[in-house]
N, C-alpha and C positions, 0 to 999 in steps of 0.2 A: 528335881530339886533345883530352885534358883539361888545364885549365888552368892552367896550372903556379903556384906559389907565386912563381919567379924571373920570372916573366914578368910578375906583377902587382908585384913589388916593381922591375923594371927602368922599366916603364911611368910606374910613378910618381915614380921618380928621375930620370928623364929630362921630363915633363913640370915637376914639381914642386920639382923637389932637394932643398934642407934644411928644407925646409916640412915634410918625411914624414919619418919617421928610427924607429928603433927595432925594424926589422920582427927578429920571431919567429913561429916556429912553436910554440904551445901546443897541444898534442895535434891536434886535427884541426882547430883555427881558424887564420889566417894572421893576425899579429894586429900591430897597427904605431902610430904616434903621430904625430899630424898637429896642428901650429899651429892655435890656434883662429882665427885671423884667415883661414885659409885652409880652414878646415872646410867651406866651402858648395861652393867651386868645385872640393874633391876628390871630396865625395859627388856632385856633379854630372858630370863625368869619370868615376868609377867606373861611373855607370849610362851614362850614356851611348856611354861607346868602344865600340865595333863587337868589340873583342874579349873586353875584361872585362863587360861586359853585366850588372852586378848591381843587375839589374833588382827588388829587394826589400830594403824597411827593416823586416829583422825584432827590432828593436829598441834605446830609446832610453833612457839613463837615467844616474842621475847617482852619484857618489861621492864621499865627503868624506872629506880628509886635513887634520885640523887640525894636524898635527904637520909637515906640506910645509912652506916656504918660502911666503910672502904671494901668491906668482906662481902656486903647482899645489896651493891649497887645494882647488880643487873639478878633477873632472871629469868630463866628458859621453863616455860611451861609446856608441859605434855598431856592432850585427852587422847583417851585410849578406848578401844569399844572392842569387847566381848558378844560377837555375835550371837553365837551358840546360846549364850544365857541373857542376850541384850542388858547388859551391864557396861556402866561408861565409867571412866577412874580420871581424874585427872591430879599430877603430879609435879610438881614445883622443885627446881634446881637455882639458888642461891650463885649469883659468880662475883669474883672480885671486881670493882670498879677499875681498876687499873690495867689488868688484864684480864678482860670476860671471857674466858675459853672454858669449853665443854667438848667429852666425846660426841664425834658425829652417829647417829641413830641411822644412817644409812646401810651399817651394817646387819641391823634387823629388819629396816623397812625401806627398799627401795623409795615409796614416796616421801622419806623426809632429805632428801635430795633439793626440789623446788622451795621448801619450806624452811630449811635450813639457809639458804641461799637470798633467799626475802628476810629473815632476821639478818645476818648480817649485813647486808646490804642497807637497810633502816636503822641499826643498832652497835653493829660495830660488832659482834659477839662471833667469835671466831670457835667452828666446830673441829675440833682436832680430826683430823683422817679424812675431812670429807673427800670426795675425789676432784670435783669442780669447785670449791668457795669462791666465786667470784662475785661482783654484783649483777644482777638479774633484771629490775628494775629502775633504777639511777643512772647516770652518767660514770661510765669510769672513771672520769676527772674530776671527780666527786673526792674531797678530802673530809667532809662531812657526815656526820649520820642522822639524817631528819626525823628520827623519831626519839631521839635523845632529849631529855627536857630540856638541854644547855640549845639547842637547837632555836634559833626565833622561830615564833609564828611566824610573822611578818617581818619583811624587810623596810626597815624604818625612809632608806632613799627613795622610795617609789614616787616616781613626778607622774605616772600613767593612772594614780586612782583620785580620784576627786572623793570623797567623804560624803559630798552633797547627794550623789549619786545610790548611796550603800544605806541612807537610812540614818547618817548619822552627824550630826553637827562639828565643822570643825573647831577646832579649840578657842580661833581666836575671835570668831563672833560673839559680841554680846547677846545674853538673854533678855535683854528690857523691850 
């Protein structure tokens, strides 16, 4: 028997109740919103129930809404993959803009180690317990986090790009 979408959103309504809420189906993910405060010990119940068994964190990462409420500026999303019954869930964690902190998942899955470490390093979101949270990618002297919307594209001082070059006119030639 494969495992049903109702079966994993009953599971966890009845363990968990309004900790979990939002469950949809997005094309072929089961996909739901779970309290940050209660992220560890869902990820942890997920893999471990004898019937949902999603036994795989196939990935970890982060999203920024400056335009949310102070409460769901940032969030941590989690897909998740159920071998046994090839079933994939993915799970959304709300964090405050001021302070984006969440338990780190490295206590259930070694590989959210590297992943964890690449959010914050891009986002600023700080995994409580991790063992390493360092940056991975960036410059330690990095005060920054570039994948922040506050973050520029572009760096307005650049004398190194010509406009002419990129396809695109600059400002102050006339069109006539």
């Amino acid at each position: 028997m494969a495992l049903e979408t109702s079966v994993i959103e009953e599971k966890l309504t009845d363990k968990f109740g309004d900790k979990v809420t939002g469950y949809i189906q997005l094309k072929d993910i089961f996909s739901f919103e779970v309290d940050s405060a209660s992220m560890a010990d869902v990820m942890g119940f997920l893999k471990q129930d004898p019937l949902l068994r999603f036994n795989f964190l196939t990935d970890v990462c982060g999203v920024h809404y400056p335009d949310n409420s102070i409460d769901r500026q940032f969030a941590v999303v989690y897909h998740m993959h159920n071998w046994y019954d090839n079933v994939r869930i993915r799970f959304k964690c709300f964090l405050n803009g001021e302070q984006p902190e969440i338990e780190t998942a490295t206590n259930h899955f070694l590989s959210a180690n590297w992943q964890e470490r690449e959010t914050y390093d891009f986002y600023g979101i700080i995994f409580k317990g991790h063992p390493q949270l360092k940056r991975i990618l960036n410059m330690d002297e990095m005060v920054s986090f570039p994948m922040r919307k506050e973050f520029p594209l572009e760096d307005g001082g650049r004398t190194d790009k010509d406009d002419r070059f990129f396809g695109r006119k600059p400002d102050n030639v006339n069109n006539n």
